[in-house]
MARVEXTI-429245 format. One record per atom (N, C-alpha, C): x, y, z; atom name; residue number from 1. Coordinates in steps of 0.2 Angstrom, whole numbers, always signed. Layout:
! residues N
REC    xx    yy    zz  a   k
REC     X     Y     Z CA NUM
...
This chain:
! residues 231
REC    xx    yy    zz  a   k
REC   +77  -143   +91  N   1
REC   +72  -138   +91 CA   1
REC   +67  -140   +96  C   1
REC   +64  -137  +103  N   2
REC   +60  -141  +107 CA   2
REC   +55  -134  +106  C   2
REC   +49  -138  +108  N   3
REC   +44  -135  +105 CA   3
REC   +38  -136  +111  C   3
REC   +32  -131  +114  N   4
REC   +30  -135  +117 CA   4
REC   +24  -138  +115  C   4
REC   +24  -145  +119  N   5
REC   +19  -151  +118 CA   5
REC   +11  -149  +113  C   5
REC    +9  -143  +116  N   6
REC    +4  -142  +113 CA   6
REC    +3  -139  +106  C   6
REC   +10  -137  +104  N   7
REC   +11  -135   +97 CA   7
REC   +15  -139   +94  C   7
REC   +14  -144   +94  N   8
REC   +19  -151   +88 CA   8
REC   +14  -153   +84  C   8
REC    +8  -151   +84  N   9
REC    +3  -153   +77 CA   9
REC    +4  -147   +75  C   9
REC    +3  -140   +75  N  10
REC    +6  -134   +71 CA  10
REC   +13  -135   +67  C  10
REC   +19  -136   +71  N  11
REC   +23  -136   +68 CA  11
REC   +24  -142   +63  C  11
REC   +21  -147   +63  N  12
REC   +21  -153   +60 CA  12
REC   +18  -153   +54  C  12
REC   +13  -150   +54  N  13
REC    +6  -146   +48 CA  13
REC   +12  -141   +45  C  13
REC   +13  -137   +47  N  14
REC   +19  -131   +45 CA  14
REC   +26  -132   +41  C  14
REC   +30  -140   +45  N  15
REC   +34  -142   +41 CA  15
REC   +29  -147   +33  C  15
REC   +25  -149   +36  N  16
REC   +22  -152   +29 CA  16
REC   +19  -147   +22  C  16
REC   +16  -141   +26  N  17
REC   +15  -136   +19 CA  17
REC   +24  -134   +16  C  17
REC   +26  -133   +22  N  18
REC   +35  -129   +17 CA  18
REC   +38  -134   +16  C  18
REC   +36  -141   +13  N  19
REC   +40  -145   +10 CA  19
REC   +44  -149   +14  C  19
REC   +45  -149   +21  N  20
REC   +50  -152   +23 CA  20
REC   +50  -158   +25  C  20
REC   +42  -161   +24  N  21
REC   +41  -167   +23 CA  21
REC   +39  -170   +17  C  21
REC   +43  -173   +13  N  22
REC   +40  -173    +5 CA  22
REC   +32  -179    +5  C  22
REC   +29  -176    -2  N  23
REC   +22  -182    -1 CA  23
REC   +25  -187    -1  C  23
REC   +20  -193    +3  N  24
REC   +24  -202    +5 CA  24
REC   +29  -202    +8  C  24
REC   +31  -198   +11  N  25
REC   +36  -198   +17 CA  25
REC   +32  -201   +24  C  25
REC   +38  -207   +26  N  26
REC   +36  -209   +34 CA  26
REC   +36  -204   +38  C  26
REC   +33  -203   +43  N  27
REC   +33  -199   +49 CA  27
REC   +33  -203   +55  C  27
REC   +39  -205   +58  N  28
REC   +40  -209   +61 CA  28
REC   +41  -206   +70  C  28
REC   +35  -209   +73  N  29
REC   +34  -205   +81 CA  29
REC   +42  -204   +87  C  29
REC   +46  -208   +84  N  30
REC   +50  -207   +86 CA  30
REC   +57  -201   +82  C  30
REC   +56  -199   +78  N  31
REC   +61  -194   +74 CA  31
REC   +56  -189   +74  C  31
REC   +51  -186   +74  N  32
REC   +47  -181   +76 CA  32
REC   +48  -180   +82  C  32
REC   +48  -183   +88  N  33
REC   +47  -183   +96 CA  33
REC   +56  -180   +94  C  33
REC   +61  -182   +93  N  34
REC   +66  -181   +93 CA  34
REC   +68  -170   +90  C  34
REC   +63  -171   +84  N  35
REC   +64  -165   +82 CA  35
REC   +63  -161   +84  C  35
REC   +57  -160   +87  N  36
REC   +53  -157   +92 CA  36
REC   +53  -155   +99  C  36
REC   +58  -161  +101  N  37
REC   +58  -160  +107 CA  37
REC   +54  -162  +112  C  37
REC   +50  -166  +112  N  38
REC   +45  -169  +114 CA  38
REC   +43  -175  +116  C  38
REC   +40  -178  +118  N  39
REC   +38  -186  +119 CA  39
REC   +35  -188  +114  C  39
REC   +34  -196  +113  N  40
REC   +29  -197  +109 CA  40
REC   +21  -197  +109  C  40
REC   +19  -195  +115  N  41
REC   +13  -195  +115 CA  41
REC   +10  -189  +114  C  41
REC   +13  -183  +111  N  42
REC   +10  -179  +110 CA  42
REC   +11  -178  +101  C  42
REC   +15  -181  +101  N  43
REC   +16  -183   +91 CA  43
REC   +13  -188   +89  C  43
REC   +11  -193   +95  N  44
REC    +7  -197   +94 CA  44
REC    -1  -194   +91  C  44
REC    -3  -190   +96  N  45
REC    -9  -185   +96 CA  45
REC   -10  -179   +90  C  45
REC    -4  -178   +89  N  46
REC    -4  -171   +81 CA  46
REC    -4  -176   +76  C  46
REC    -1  -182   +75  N  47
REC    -2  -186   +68 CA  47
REC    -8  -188   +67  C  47
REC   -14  -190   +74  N  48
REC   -20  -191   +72 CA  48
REC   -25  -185   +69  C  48
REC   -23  -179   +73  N  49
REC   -25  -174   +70 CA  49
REC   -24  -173   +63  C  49
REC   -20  -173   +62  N  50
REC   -16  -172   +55 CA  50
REC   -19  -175   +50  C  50
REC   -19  -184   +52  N  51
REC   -22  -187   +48 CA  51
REC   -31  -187   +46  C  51
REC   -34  -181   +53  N  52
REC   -42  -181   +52 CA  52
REC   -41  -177   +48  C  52
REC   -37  -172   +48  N  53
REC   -37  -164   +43 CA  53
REC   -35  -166   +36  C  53
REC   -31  -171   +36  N  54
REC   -31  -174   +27 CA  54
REC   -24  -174   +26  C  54
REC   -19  -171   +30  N  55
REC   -13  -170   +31 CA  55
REC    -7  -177   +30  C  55
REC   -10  -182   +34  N  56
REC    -7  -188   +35 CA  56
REC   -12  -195   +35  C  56
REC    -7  -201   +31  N  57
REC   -13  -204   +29 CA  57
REC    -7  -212   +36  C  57
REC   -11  -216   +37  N  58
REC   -10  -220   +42 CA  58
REC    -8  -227   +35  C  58
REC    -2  -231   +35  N  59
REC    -2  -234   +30 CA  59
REC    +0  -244   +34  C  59
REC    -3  -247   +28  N  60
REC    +0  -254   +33 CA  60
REC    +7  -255   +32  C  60
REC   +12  -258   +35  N  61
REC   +17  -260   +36 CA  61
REC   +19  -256   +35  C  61
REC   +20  -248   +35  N  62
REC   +23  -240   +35 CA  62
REC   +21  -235   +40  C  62
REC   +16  -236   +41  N  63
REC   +14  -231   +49 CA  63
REC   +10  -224   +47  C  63
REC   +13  -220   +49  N  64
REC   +10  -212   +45 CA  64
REC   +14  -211   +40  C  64
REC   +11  -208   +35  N  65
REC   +14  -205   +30 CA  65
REC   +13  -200   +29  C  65
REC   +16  -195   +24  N  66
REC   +13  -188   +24 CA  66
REC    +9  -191   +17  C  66
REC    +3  -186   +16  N  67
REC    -3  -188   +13 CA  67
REC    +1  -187    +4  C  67
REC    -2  -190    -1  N  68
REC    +0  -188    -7 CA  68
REC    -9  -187   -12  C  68
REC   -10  -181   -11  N  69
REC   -17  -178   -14 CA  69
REC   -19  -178   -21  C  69
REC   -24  -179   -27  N  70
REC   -21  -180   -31 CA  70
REC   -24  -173   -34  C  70
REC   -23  -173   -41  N  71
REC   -22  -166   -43 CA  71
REC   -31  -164   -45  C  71
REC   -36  -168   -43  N  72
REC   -45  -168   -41 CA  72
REC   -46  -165   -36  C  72
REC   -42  -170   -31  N  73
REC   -43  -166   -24 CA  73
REC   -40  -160   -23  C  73
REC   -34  -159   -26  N  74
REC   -32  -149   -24 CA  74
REC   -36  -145   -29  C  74
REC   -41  -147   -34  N  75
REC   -44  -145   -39 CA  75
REC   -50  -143   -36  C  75
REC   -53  -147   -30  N  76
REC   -58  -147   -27 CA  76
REC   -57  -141   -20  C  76
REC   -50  -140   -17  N  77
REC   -50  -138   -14 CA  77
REC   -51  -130   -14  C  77
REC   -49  -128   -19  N  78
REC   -49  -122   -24 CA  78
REC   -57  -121   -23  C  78
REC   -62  -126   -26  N  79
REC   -69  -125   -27 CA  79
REC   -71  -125   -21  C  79
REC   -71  -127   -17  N  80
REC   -73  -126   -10 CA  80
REC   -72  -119    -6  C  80
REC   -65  -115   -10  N  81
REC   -64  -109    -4 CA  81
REC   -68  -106    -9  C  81
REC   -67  -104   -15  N  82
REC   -72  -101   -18 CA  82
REC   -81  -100   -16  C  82
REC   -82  -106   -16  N  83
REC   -91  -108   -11 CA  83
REC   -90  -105    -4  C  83
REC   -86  -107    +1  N  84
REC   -85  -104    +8 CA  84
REC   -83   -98    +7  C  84
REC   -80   -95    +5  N  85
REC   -75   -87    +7 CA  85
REC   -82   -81    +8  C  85
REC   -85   -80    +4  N  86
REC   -90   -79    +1 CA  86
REC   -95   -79    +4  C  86
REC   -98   -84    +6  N  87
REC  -103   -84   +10 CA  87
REC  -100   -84   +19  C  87
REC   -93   -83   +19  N  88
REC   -89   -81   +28 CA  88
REC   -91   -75   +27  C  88
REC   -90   -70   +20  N  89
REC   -90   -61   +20 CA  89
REC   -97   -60   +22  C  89
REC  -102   -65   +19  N  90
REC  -108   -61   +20 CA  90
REC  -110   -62   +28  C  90
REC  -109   -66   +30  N  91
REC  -111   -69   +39 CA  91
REC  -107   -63   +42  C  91
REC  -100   -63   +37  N  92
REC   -98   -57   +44 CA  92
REC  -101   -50   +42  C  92
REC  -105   -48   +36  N  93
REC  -108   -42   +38 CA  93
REC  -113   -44   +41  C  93
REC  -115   -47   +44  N  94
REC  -120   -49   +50 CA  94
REC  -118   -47   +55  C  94
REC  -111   -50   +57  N  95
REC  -112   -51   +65 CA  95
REC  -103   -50   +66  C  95
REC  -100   -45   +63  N  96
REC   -95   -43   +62 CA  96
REC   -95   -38   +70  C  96
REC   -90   -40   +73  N  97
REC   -87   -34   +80 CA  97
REC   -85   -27   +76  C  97
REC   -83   -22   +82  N  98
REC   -80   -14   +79 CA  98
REC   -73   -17   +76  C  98
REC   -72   -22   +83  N  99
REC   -64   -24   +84 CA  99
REC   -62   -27   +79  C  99
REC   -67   -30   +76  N 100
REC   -65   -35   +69 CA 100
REC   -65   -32   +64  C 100
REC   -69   -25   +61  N 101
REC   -69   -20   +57 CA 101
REC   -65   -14   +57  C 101
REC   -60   -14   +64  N 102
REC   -54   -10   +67 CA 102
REC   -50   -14   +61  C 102
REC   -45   -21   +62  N 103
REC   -42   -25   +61 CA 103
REC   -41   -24   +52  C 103
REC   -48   -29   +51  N 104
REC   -47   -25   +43 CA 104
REC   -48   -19   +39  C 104
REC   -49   -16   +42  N 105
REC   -49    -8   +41 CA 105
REC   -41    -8   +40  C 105
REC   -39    -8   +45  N 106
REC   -30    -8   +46 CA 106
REC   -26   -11   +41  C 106
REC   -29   -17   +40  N 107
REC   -25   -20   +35 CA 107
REC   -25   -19   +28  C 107
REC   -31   -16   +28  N 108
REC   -31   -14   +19 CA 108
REC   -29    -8   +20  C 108
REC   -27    -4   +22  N 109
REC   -23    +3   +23 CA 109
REC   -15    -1   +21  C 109
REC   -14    -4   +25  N 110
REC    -8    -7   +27 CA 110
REC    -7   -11   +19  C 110
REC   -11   -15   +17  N 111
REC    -9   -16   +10 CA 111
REC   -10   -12    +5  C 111
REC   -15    -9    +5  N 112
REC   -14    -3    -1 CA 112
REC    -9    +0    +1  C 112
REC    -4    +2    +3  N 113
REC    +2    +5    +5 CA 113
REC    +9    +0    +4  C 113
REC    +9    -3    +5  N 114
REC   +13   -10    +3 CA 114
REC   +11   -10    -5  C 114
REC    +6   -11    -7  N 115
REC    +4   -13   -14 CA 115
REC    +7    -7   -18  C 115
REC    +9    +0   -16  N 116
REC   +10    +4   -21 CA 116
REC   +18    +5   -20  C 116
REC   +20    +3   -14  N 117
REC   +26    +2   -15 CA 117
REC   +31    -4   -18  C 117
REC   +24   -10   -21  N 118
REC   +26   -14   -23 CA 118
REC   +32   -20   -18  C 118
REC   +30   -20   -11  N 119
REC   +33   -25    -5 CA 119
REC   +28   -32    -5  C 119
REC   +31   -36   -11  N 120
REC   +26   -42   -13 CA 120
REC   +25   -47    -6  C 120
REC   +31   -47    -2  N 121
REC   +31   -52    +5 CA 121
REC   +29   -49    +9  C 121
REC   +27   -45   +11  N 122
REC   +22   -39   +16 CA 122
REC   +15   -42   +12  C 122
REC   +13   -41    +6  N 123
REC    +7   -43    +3 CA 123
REC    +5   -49    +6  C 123
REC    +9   -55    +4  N 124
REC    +8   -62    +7 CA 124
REC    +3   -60   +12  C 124
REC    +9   -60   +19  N 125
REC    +7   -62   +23 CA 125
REC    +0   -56   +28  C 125
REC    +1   -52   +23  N 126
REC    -6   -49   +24 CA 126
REC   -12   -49   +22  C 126
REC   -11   -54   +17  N 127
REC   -17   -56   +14 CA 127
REC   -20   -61   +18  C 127
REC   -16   -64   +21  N 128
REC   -19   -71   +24 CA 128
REC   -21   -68   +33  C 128
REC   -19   -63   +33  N 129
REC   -21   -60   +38 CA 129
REC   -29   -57   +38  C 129
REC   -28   -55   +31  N 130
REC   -35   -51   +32 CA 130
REC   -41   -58   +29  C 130
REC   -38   -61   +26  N 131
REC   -44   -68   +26 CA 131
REC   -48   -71   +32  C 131
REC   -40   -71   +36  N 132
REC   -41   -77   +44 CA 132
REC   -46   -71   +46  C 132
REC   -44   -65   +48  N 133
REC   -51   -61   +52 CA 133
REC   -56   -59   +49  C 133
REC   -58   -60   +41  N 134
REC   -63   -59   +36 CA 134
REC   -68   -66   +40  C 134
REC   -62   -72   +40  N 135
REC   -68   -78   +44 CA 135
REC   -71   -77   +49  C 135
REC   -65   -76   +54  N 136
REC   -66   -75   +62 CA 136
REC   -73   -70   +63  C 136
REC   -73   -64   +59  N 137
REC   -79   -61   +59 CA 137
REC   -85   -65   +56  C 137
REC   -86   -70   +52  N 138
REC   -93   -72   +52 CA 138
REC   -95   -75   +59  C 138
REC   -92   -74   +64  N 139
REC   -96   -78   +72 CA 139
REC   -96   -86   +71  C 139
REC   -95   -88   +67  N 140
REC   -94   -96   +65 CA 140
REC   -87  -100   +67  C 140
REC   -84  -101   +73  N 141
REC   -80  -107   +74 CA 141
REC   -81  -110   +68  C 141
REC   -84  -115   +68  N 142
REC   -84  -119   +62 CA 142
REC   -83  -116   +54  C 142
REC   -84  -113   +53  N 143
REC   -83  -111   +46 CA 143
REC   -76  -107   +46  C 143
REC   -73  -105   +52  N 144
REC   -67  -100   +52 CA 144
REC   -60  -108   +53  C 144
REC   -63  -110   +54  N 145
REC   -60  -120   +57 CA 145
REC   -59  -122   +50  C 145
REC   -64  -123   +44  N 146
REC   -64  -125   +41 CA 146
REC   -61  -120   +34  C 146
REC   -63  -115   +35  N 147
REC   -57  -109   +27 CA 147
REC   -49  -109   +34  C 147
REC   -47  -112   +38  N 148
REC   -41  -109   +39 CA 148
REC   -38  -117   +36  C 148
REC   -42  -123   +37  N 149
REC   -40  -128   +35 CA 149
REC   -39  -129   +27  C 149
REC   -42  -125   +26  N 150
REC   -43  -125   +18 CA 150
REC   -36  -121   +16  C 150
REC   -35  -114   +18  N 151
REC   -29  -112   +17 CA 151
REC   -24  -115   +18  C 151
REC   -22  -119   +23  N 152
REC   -17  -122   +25 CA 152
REC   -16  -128   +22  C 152
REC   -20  -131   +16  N 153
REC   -20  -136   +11 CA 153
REC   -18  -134    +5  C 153
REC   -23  -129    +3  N 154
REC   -21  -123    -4 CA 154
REC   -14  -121    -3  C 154
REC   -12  -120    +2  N 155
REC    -3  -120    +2 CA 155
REC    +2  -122    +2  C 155
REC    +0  -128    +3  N 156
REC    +4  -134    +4 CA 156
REC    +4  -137    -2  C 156
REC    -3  -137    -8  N 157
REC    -3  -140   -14 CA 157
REC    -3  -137   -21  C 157
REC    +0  -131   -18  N 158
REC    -3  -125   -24 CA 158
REC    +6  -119   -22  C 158
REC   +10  -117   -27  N 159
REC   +10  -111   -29 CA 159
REC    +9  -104   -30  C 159
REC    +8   -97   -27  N 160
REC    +3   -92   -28 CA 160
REC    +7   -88   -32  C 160
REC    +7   -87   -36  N 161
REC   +11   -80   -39 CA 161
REC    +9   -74   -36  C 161
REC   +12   -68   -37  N 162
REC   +10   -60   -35 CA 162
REC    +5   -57   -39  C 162
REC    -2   -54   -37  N 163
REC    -7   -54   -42 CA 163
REC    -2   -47   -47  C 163
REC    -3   -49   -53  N 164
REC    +0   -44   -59 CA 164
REC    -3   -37   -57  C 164
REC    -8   -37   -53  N 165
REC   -10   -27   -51 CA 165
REC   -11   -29   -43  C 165
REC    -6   -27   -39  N 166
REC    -7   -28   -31 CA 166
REC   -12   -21   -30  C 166
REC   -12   -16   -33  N 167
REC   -17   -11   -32 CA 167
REC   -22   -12   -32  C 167
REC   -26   -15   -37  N 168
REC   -32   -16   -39 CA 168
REC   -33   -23   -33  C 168
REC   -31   -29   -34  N 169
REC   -32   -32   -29 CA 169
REC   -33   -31   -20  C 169
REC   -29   -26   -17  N 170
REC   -31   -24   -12 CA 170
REC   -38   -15   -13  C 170
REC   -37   -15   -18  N 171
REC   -44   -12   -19 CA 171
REC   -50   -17   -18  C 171
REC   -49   -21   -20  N 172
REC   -55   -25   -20 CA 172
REC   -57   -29   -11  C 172
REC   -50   -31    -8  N 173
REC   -53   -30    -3 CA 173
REC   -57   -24    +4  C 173
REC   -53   -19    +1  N 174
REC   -55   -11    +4 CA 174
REC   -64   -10    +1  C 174
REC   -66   -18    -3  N 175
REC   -73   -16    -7 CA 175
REC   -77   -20    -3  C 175
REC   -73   -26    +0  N 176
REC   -76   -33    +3 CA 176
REC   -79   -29   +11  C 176
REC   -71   -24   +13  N 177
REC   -74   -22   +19 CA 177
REC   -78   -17   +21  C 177
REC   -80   -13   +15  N 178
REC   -83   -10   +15 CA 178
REC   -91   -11   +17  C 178
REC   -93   -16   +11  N 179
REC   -98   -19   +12 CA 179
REC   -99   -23   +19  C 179
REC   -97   -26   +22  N 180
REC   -96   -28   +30 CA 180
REC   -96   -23   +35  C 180
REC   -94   -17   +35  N 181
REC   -96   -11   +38 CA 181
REC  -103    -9   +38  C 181
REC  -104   -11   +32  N 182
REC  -112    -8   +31 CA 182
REC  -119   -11   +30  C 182
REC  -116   -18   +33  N 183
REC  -121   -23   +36 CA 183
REC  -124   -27   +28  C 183
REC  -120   -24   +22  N 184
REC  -123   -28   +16 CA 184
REC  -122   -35   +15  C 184
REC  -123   -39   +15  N 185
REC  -120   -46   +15 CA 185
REC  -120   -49    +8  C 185
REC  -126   -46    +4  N 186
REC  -126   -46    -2 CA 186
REC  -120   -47    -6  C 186
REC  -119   -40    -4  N 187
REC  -113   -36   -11 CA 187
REC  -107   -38    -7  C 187
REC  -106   -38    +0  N 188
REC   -98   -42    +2 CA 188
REC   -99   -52    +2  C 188
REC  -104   -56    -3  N 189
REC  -103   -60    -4 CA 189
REC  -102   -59   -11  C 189
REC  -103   -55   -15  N 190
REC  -103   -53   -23 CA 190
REC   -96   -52   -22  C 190
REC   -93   -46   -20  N 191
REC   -85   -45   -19 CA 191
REC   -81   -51   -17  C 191
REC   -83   -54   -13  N 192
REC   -78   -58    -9 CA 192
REC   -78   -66   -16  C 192
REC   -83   -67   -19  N 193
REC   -83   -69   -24 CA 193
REC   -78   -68   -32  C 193
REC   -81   -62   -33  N 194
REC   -77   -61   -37 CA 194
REC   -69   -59   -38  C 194
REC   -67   -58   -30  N 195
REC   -61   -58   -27 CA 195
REC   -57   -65   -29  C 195
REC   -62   -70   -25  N 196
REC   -58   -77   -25 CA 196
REC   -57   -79   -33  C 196
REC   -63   -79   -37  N 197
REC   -62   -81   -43 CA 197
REC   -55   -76   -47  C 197
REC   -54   -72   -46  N 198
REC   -47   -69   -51 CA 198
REC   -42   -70   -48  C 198
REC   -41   -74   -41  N 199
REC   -34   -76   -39 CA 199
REC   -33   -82   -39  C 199
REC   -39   -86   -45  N 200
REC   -38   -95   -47 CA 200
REC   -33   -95   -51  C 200
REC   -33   -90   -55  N 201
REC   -28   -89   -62 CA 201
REC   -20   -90   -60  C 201
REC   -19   -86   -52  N 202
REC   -10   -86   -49 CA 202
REC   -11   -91   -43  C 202
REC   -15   -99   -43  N 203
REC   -13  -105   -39 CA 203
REC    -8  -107   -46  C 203
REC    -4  -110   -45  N 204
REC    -1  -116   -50 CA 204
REC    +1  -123   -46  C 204
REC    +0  -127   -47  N 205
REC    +0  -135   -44 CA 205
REC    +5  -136   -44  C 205
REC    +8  -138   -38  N 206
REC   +16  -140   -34 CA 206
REC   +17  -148   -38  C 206
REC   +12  -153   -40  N 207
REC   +15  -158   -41 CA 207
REC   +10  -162   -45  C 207
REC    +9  -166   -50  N 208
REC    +4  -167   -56 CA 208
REC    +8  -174   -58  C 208
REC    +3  -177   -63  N 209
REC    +4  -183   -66 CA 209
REC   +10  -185   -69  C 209
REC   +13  -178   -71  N 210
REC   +21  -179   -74 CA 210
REC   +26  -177   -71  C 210
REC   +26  -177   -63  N 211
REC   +32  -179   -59 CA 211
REC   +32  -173   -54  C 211
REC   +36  -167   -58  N 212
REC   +37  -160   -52 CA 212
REC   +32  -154   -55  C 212
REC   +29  -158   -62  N 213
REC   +25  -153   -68 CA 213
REC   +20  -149   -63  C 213
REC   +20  -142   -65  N 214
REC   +17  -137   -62 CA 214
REC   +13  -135   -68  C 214
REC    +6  -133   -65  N 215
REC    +1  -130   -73 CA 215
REC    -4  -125   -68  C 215
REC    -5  -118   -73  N 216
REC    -9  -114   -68 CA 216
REC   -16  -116   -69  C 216
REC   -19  -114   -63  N 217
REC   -27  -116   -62 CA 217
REC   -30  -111   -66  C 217
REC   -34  -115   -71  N 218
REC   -40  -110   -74 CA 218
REC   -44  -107   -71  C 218
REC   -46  -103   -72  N 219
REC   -55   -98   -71 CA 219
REC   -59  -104   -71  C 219
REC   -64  -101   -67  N 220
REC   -72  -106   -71 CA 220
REC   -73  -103   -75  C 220
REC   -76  -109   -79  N 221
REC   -80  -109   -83 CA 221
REC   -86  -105   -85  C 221
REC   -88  -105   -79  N 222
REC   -93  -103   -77 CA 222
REC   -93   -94   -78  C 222
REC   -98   -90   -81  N 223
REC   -97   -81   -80 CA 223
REC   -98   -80   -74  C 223
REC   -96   -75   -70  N 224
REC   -97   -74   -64 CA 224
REC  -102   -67   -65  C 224
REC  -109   -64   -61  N 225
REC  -112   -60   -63 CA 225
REC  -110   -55   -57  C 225
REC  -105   -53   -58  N 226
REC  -103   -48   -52 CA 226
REC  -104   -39   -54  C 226
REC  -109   -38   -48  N 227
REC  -109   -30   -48 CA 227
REC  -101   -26   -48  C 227
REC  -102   -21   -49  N 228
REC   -97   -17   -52 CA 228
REC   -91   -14   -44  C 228
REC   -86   -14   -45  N 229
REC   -83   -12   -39 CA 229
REC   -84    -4   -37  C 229
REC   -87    -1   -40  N 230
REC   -88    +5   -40 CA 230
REC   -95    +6   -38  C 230
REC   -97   +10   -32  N 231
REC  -104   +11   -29 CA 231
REC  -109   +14   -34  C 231
């Protein structure tokens, strides 16, 4: 597989969420460069990235390894998107483009249509579509940098089941973008919140203290005081 140079941290991030690198696995610059297609010096390059992003840890007398996270830290990661996603919805009923509100407009047609025909793999990866440009609309690099890393972590450590109503769930988005049309920042960090909190339920943890055990992520604790989905 030759790839070019510039995309050998993607695909390397990529074979490490789909498992193709197990956790504590060597990644050795020479059998990447091979896979790839590519020299070492640019594998050299994506393993350092890798390893700032939390993907790859550098070890003694073993080199790169792929990272082994513990069941805290994916526990954390969860709590993070929930605090970010939230406050990315509200920045973007600030400073949301038409073209950005074209995009997700489209998309929640596009899955509320998918949703009632019950096309669960359409759902995927249309969800994470409409997240990436929910971000890209708060006008924040940095924050669109930061929830894409987070998703690509939550993926890689986490399981998602099909939300049990894909109806109501992309109802809720068609509520997030609502509010972001209409410059509310309030009520689309209320939705986008209470959004994130009811898809804690369908992570379940890829790997845990008892070997390959899987347990799903509870709710918080915490009540959530979320205005009603209904105007």
């Amino acid at each position: 597989m030759r790839i070019p140079a510039h995309s050998v941290c993607t695909a390397i991030r990529d074979d490490i969420v789909a498992g193709v690198y197990e956790r504590g696995s060597r990644l050795t610059e020479e059998l990447l460069a091979r896979r790839y297609g590519v020299s070492r010096v640019p594998v050299r390059e994506a393993l350092r990235t890798l390893e700032a992003e939390g993907f790859v840890v550098t070890r003694r007398h073993a080199g790169a390894c792929v990272a082994e996270p513990t069941e805290q830290e994916a526990a954390d990661l969860l709590e993070m998107r929930t605090l970010l996603e939230p406050l990315g919805a509200a920045r973007a009923a600030q400073r949301r483009t038409e073209a950005h509100l074209k995009v997700l407009r489209g998309l929640v047609r596009l899955g509320q249509e998918r949703a009632r025909r019950g096309n669960s793999d359409d759902l995927r990866s249309l969800g994470g579509w409409f997240h990436e440009t929910l971000a890209q609309a708060s006008g924040s690099p940095a924050m669109t940098s930061m929830l894409t890393q987070l998703r690509h972590k939550i993926a890689w450590m986490y399981s998602v089941e099909a939300p049990v109503n894909p109806v109501e769930s992309w109802t809720e988005h068609g509520a997030i973008v609502d509010a972001v049309a209409r410059g509310d920042g309030e009520r689309a960090r209320a939705m986008t919140a209470l959004h994130t909190e009811r898809a804690l339920s369908a992570h379940r943890l890829r790997f845990g203290s008892g070997g390959e055990r899987t347990e799903r992520v509870r709710n918080s604790q915490h009540a959530v005081n979320m205005p009603s989905l209904r105007h």
